[in-house]
Each structure stands twice: as structure tokens, then as C-alpha cells.
C-alpha positions as CSV (number, residue, x, y, z in Angstrom):
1,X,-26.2,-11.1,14.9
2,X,-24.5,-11.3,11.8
3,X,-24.1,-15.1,10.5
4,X,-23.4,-14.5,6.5
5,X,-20.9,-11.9,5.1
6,X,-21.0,-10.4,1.8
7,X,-17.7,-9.1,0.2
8,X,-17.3,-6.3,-2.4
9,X,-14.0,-6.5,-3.7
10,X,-11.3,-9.0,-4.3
11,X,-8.5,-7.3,-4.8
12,X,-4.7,-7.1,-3.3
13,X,-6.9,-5.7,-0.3
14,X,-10.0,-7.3,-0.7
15,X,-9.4,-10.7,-1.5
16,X,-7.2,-11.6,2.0
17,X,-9.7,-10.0,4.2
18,X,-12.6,-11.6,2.7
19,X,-10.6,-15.0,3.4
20,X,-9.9,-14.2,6.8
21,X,-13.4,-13.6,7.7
22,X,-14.5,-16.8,5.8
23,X,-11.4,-18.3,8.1
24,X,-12.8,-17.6,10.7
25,X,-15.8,-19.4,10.3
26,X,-18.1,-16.7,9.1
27,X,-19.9,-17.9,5.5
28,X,-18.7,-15.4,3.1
29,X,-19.8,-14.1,-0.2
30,X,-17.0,-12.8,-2.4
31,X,-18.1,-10.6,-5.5
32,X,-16.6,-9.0,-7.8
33,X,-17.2,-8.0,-11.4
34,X,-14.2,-9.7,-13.3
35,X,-15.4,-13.1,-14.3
36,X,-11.6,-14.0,-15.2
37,X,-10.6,-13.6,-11.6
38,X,-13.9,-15.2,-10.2
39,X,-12.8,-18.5,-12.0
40,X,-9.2,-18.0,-11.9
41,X,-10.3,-18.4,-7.4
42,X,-12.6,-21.1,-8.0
43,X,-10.1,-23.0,-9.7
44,X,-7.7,-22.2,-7.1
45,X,-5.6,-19.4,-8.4
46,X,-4.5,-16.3,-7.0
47,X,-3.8,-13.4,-9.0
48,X,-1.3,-11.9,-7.3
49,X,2.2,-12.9,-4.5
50,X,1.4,-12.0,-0.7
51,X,3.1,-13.8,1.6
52,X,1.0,-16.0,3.2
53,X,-2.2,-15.6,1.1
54,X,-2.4,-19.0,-0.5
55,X,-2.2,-20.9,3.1
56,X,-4.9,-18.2,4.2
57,X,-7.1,-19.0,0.7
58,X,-6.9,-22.7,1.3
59,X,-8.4,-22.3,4.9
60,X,-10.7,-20.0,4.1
61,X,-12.0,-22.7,1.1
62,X,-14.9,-24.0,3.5
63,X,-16.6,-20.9,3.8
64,X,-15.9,-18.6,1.3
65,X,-17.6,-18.6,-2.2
66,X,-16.3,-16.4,-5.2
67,X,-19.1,-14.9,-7.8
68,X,-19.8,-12.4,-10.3
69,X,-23.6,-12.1,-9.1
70,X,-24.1,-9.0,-6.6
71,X,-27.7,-11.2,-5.8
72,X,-25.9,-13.9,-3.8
73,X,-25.9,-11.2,-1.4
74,X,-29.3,-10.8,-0.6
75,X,-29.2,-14.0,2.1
76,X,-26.6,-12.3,4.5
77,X,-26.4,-9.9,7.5
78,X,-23.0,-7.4,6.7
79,X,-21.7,-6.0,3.8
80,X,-18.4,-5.0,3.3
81,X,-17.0,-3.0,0.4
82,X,-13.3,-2.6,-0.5
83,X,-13.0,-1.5,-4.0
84,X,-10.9,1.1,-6.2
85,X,-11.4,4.9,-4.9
86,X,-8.9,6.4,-7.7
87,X,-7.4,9.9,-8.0
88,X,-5.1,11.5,-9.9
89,X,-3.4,14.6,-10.6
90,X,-5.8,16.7,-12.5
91,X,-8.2,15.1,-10.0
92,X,-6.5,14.3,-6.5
93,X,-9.3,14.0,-4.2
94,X,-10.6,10.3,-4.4
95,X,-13.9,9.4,-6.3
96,X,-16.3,7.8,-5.1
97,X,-18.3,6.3,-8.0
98,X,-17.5,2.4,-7.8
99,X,-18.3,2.8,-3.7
100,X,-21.5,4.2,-4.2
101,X,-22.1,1.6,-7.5
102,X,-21.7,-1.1,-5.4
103,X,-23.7,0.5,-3.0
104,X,-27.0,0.9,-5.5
105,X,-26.7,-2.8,-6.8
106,X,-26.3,-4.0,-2.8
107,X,-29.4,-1.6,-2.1
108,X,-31.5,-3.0,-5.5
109,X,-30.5,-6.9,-3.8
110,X,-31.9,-6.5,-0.4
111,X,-35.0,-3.8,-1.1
112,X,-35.7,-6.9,-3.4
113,X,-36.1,-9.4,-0.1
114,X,-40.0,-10.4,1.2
115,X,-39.1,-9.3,4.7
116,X,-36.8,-6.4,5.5
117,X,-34.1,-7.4,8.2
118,X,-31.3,-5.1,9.4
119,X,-28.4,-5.2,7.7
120,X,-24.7,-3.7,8.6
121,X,-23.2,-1.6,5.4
122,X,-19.1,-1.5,6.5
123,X,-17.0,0.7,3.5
124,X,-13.2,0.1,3.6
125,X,-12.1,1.6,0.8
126,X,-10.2,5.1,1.3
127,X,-12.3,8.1,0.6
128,X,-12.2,11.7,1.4
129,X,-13.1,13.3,4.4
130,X,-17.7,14.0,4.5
131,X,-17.9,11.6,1.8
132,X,-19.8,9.2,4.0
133,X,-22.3,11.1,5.8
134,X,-22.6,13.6,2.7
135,X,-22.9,10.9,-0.2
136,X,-22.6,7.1,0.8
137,X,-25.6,7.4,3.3
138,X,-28.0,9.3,0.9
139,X,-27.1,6.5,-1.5
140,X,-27.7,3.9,0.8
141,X,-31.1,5.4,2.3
142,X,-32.5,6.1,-1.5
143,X,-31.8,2.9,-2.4
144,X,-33.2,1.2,0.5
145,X,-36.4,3.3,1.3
146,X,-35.3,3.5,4.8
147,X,-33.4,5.0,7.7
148,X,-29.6,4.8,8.5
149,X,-29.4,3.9,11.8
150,X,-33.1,2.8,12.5
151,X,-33.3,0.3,9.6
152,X,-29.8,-0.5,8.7
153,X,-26.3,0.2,9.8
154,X,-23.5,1.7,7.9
155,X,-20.0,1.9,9.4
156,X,-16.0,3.2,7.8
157,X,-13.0,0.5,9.0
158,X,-10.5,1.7,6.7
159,X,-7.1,-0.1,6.8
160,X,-4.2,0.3,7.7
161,X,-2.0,-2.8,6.2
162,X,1.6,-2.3,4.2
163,X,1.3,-4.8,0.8
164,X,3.3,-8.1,1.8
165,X,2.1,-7.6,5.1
166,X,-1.6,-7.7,4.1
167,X,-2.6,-11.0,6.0
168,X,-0.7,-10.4,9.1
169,X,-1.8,-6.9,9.1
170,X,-5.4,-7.6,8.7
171,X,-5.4,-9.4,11.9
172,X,-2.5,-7.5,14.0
173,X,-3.4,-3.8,13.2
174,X,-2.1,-0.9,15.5
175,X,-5.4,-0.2,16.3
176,X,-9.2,-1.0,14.5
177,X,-10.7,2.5,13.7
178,X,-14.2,2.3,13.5
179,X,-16.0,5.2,11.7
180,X,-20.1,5.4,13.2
181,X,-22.5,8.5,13.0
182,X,-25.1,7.2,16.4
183,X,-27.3,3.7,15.8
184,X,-25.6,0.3,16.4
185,X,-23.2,0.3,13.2
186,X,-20.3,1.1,15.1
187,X,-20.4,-1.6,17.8
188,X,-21.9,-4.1,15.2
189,X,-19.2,-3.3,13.2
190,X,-16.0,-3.5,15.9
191,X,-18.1,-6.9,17.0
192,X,-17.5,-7.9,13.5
193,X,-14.0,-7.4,13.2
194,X,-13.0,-8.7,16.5
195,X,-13.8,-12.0,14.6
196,X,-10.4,-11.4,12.9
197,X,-8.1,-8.8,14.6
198,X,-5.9,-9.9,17.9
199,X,-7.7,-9.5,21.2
200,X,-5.0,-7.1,22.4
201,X,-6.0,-4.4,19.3
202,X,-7.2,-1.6,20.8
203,X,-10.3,-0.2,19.4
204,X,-11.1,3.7,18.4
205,X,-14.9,4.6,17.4
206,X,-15.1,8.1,15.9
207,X,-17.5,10.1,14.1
208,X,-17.8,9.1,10.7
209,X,-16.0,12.2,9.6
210,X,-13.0,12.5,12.7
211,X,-12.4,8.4,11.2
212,X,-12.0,9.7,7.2
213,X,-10.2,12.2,8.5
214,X,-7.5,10.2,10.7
215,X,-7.2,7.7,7.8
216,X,-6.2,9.6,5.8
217,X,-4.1,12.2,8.2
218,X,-1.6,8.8,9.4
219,X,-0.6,8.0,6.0
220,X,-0.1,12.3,5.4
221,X,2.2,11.8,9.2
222,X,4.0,8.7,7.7
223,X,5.0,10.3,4.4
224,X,6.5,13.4,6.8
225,X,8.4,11.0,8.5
226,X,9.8,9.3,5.4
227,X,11.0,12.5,3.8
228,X,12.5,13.8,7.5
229,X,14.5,10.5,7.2
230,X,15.3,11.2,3.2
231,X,16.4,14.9,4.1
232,X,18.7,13.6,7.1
233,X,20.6,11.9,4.2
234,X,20.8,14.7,1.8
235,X,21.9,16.7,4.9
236,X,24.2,14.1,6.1
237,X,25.9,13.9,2.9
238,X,26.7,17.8,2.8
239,X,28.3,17.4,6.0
240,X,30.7,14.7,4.9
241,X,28.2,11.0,6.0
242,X,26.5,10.5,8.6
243,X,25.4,6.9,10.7
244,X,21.9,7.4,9.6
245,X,20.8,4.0,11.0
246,X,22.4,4.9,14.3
247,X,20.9,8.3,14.3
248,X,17.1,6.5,13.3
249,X,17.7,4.2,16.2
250,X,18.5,6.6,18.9
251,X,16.4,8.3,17.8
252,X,13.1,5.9,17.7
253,X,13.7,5.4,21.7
254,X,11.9,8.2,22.0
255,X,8.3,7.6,22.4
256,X,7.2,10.9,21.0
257,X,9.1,9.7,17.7
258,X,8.6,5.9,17.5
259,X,10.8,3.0,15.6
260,X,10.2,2.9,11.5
261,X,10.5,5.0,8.6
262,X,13.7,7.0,9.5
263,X,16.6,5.3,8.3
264,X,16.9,7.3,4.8
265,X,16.3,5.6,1.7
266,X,14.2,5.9,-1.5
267,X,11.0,8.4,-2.1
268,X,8.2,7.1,-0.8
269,X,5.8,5.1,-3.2
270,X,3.4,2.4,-3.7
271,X,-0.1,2.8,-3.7
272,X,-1.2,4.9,-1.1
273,X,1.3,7.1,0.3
274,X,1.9,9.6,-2.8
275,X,-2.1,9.5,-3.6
276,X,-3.0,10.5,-0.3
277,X,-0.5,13.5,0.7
278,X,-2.4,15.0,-2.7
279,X,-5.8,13.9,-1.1
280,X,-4.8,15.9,1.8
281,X,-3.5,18.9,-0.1
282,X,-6.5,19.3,-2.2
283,X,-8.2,19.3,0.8
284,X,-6.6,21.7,2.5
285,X,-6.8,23.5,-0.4
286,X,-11.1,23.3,-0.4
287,X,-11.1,24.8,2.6
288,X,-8.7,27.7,2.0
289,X,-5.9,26.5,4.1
290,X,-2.3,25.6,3.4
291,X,-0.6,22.7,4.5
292,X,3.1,23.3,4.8
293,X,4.2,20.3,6.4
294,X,2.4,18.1,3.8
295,X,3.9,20.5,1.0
296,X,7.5,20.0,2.1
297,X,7.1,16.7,2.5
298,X,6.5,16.0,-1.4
299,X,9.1,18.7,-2.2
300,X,11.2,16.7,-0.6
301,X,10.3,13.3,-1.9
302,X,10.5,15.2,-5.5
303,X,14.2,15.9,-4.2
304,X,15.3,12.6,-2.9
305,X,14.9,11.4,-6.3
306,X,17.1,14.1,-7.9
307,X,19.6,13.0,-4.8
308,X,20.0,9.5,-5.9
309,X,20.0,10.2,-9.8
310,X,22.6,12.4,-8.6
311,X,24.7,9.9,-7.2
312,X,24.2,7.2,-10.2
313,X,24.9,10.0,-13.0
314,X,28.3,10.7,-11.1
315,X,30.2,7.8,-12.3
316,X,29.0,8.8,-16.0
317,X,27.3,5.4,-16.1
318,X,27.0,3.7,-19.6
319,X,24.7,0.7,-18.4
320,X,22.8,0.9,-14.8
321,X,21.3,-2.0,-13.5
322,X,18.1,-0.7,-12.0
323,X,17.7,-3.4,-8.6
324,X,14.5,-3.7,-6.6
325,X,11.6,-3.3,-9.3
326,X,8.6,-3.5,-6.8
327,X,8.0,-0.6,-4.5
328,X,9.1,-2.4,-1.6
329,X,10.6,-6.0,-1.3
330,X,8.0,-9.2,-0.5
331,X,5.3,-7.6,-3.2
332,X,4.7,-7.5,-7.0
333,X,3.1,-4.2,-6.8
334,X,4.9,-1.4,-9.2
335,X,2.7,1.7,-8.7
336,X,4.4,4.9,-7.8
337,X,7.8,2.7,-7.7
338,X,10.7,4.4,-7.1
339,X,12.6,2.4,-9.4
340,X,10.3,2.8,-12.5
341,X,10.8,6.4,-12.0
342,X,14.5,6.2,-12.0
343,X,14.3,3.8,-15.3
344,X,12.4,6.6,-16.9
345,X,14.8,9.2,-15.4
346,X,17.5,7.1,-17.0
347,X,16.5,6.3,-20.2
348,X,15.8,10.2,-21.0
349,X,19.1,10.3,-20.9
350,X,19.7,7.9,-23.3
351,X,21.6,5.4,-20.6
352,X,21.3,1.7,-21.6
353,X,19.1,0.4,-18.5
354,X,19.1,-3.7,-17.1
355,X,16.8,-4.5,-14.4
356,X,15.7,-7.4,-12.3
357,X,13.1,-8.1,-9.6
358,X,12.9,-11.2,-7.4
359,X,9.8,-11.5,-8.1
360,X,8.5,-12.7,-11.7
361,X,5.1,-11.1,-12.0
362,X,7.0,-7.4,-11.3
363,X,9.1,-8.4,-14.2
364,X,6.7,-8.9,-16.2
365,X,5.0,-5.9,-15.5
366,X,8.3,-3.7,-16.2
367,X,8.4,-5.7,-19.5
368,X,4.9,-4.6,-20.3
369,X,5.6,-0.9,-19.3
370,X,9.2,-0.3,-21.2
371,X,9.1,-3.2,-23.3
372,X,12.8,-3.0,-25.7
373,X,13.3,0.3,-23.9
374,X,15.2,-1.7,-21.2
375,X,16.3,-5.2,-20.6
376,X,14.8,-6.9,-18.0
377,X,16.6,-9.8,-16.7
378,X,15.1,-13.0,-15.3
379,X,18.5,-13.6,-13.0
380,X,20.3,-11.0,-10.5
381,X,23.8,-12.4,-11.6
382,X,22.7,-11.8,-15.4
383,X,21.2,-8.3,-14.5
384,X,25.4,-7.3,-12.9
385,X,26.7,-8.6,-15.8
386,X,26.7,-6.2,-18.3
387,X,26.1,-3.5,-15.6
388,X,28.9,-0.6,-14.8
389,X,27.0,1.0,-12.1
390,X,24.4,-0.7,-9.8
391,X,21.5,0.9,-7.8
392,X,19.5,-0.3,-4.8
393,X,16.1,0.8,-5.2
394,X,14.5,-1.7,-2.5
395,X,16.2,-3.1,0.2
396,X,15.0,-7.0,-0.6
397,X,17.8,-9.2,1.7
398,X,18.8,-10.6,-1.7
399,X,21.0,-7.4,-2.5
400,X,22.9,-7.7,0.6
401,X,25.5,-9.6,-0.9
402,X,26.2,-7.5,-3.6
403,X,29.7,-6.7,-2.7
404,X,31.0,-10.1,-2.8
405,X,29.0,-10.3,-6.3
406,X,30.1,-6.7,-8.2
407,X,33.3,-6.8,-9.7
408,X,35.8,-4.0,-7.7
409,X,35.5,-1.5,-11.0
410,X,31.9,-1.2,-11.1
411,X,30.2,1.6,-9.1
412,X,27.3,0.3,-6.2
413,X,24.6,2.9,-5.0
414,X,22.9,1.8,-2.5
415,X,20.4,4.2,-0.8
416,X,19.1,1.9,1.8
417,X,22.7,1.1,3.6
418,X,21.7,-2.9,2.8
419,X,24.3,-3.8,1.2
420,X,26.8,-5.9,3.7
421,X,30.5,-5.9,3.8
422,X,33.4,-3.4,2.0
423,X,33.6,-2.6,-1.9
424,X,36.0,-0.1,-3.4
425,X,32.8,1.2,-5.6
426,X,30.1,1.2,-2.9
427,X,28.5,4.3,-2.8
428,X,25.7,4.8,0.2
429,X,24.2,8.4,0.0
430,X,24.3,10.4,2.9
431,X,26.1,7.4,5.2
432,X,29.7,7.6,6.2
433,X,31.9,4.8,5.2
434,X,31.9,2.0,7.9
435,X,35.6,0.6,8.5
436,X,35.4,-3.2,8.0
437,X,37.7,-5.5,9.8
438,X,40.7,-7.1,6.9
439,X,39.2,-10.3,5.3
């Protein structure tokens, strides 16, 4: 029975589902190794915006305590480690290294304890396909002088949570996967997570293999369906416009399809998606086999981009305000944004650039990025001001309005069909013009 939780992890991940767990009444132990963040927690700070989060943290405050010291660890039943598996483009499958360093410290903590109890190892952070049973389990059976699956437990629950959805997401999944090569980690582990997840979530246990695999194979299916949606509005705008949000509606009522992700807008991004249809190619790729439909898919978020600098270059733009900062609306979180790639796109072209964000800590972080380069305004009416053409980059319900708010001369692109109501400028790619009944 597991009564005391350890945490690996605190991240924009990490730290919400370590809180619901200590919610929940389970005593939890969250480590990581930045001391600023441990005391920025213990003084009550979060480091980050996610809706809901700082409701969640002040709950959780009973059970949960934050530390820098992996040896507060050595008193519990379950580990769980969610921290960084990075990648890049010289080097697209994801490493490994701070999952299996966390694992040795864990391993040095309990071989250290005068009587050996079980003890459930969960990872959650993203990895490629055989990396458990080929690396994480030697790790975790040389450090521990014993057996997976007699002596301890080890288990992969990956996630599958959007960012500022993170604390709903944790506990209203589609499903809890639950990756278990024989023993009793498996059930220990879907026992665990029940603790947090809705009663109705069904739950999937696969080989530990078949459940890296699927991970990573629904975010590859998700980034297909984003770019069918992207092409149906390049193709729709050949052919004149097109109702794309009609068309993604009827065609969501089929249950082969399924609601979400077709309505045309900007390239995929954030944090996952682009990283992991390269993980998947590279894959592919070790075992001698294309992958086509993962292929076109980033050709065709390459060309969705081209698309929309398209449309803002036609109105020979001297100043663009750049709209939408963040990836998606409701987060801070500016990797793989769409927007910062059309800022750069931009300004190689020597076009004056404004931008503005909701959100204050993503302003900040495009001031940090393009510091003088651009001019990153604290106020949407300040960021239109100087502005001749405007671009929707995320559709955030604060740029509806923008038609009432743009003077008539000045040029709207809006990519997401979010903006609400007629304007002589308004320019929504691929989408026919919608008659609008006289003011």
C-alpha cells in the first residue's frame, strides 16, 4: 500500500500533479534541484500562470513538502519522475540522461534504508520507444541490487494534458495509460492514479513498449490532424473560401473523425507536438522505414507558415502587430510558438514589428528573446496603435473584438476565424467572407 509519495520534478508538468496527489491526501515529497524554485514554493510562489494551479497549491499545502534533498525520499512507498527528456534537431530522439539521473540518486536513497521494502518506480516523462525496458530498468536494478518485478515495481503513465489545461487534465484524462512489463507495477500504479483521475477514466495497461509507443504515436495522429485542418485552408482559399468551421463541425459528427483540431489555423507548436513528429521520424528512420503521413504532416506545417506570411506580406505592411505571443491562449509558454516564428519571419525582412500578449510573463519572455528588435507592448489598444496590418496568431477571446477596435484602413489577418463582426480590412485565410446583417 503506498502511504508516502515522492515527486521528481516540479515543473509546468510536474509541479500540478505532485499537488494533486498531495490533494488528495497522499503525503508527498516534491524534489527538485533548483533551490530558487524550492523557496520560491515554500514561500508560496508559483513560477509559472495555469489556470487553476494556485487554488490547487493552496490545497495541496497540508501534505505536500518542497526540497532540494533527493534523501527525503527514502521514507516513502512510490516514486514518480517527471522531468526534462530534451531533443533536438541534430538529435531528435529524446535523451534520457536526467530520467535515469534521477533514477541512480532514488536508487543510492533507498539501497541506503536498514530494511528493504518494495517500492513502485512510475516515469512520466516522454521517452522513446524500448527506452524503459532497455535502459531505465538496468538502471534501476544496478542501483538497487535487486529484481524488477520481484523486489520493486517500475511502471510508464505518460500524460496526456494540453498547458492551461494541466489541472483539469491531470484528473479528467481521455484515458490513464499505464505502461507494465509482468509483476504488480502496473496495477500498483493504475491503484495509484485512481487517487486523482475521474472514476469514469477508462484505464489501458500495455506492455511497457506498446505504452511508449502509443504516447508518442497520439501526439504524431494529432499533429496529422492539425495540418489536414491547415491544408483544408490553403485549399479552401484556392478555391475562392471555404466555411472551414462548418466543414470541421460536420465533419467531427463522425465518430471515426471526432470534434477538435480541424477548424484551420496556425502551425502546430508548443512543447510537444513539433518534438515528437521528429521523435517519431527518427524512429522510423532506426528501423529503415518511412513515415509518409508523419512527413507530410510537417511539410505541411512548414507550409502553413509560408500561407499566413503570405497573407500579412500582401498588404506591403510597414508595421505588423504580431497578436497572441504564447503558443496557445490561457498559457505563458513560448516554445515552438507560432508567433515568434512569424516575428522572426518578419523582421528578416526588415518590417518594424509590435507585439502584445495577455499574459505578462510571455511578454517578458519575447522581450528577453528580441529585446529592441521589436516592441513589445504592455496594452492591446497600444500594440493597434501604431500597427498597419494586424495578425491573429492565437485565438485568446480577447481578439474577438478586433473589428470594432482596428481603424477601417488597417489590414486584419486572422487565421483562426475569431475575430467577430465585419471589417473592410479583415482578412481570414482560406474562409469565405460571412455576410453580416447592417449595424
Amino acid at each position: 500500500m503506498i502511504e508516502r509519495l515522492a515527486f521528481f520534478g516540479l515543473g509546468k508538468l510536474g509541479l500540478p500533479l505532485a499537488a494533486l496527489f498531495a490533494r488528495s491526501g497522499l503525503p508527498t515529497i516534491a524534489i527538485d534541484i533548483d533551490a530558487a524554485l524550492i523557496e520560491r514554493l515554500r514561500a508560496g510562489a508559483t513560477h509559472f500562470v495555469e489556470p487553476g494551479l494556485d487554488e490547487l497549491l493552496a490545497e495541496a499545502a497540508p501534505d505536500i513538502i518542497y526540497t532540494t534533498d533527493v534523501h527525503a525520499a527514502g521514507n516513502t512507498d512510490a516514486s514518480i519522475i517527471l522531468v526534462a527528456t530534451p531533443s533536438d534537431a541534430s538529435h531528435p530522439e529524446f535523451s534520457s540522461t536526467y530520467v535515469e539521473n534521477a533514477c541512480k540518486e532514488l536508487c543510492a536513497v533507498l539501497r541506503a534504508r536498514p530494511v528493504w521494502r518494495y517500492h513502485l518506480v512510475v516515469i512520466s516523462s516522454t521517452v522513446t520507444p524500448g527506452t524503459m525496458s532497455t535502459t531505465i530498468a538496468g538502471v534501476l536494478e544496478a542501483g538497487l541490487g535487486r529484481r524488477v518485478g520481484e523486489d520493486f515495481g517500475i511502471a510508464y503513465v505518460p500524460h496526456f494534458v494540453a498547458l492551461g489545461e494541466v489541472v483539469a487534465g491531470f484528473q479528467r484524462p481521455p484515458f490513464l495509460l499505464v505502461g507494465s512489463d509482468g509483476g504488480t507495477g502496473g496495477a500498483h500504479a493504475a491503484t495509484l492514479y485512481r487517487r486523482i483521475v475521474a472514476a469514469e477514466t477508462p484505464v489501458r495497461i500495455l506492455s511497457l513498449r506498446d505504452a511508449e509507443l502509443a504516447k508518442i504515436a497520439l501526439n504524431v495522429f494529432l499533429c496529422m490532424k492539425v495540418s489536414f485542418g491547415n491544408f483544408l485552408a490553403q485549399l479552401g482559399d484556392r478555391l475562392g473560401g471555404a466555411d472551414l468551421d462548418a466543414i470541421a463541425s460536420t465533419l467531427s459528427l463522425d465518430p471515426r473523425i471526432g470534434a477538435g483540431l480541424l477548424r484551420g489555423g496556425a502551425p502546430f507548436g508548443g512543447t510537444c507536438l513539433p518534438r515528437d513528429i521528429d521523435a517519431f521520424l527518427h524512429l522510423a528512420r532506426s528501423v529503415r522505414l518511412d513515415a509518409p503521413l508523419a512527413r507530410a504532416s510537417a511539410d505541411v506545417n512548414t507550409a502553413q507558415y509560408d500561407f499566413i506570411e503570405g497573407k500579412v506580406l500582401a498588404g506591403e505592411p510597414r508595421c505588423v502587430a504580431v497578436l497572441g505571443l504564447a503558443f496557445k491562449p490561457g498559457t505563458p509558454v513560448v516554445d515552438g510558438s507560432p508567433a515568434f516564428e512569424l516575428v522572426r519571419r518578419l523582421r528578416d525582412r526588415s518590417i518594424r514589428v509590435v507585439a502584445f500578449d495577455p499574459i505578462e510573463q510571455t511578454r517578458a519572455e519575447a522581450r528577453e528573446t528580441f529585446g529592441r528588435a521589436i516592441t513589445c507592448c504592455d496594452t492591446l489598444v497600444e500594440s493597434l496603435a501604431a500597427a498597419d496590418t494586424v495578425v491573429v496568431c492565437n485565438p485568446d477571446p480577447s481578439f474577438a473584438g478586433l473589428a470594432t477596435e482596428v481603424p477601417a484602413d488597417r489590414r486584419i489577418v486572422d487565421p483562426w476565424g475569431c475575430v467577430r463582426g465585419p471589417h473592410p480590412g479583415l482578412v481570414q485565410p482560406g474562409r469565405a467572407a460571412k455576410a453580416h446583417p447592417p449595424g
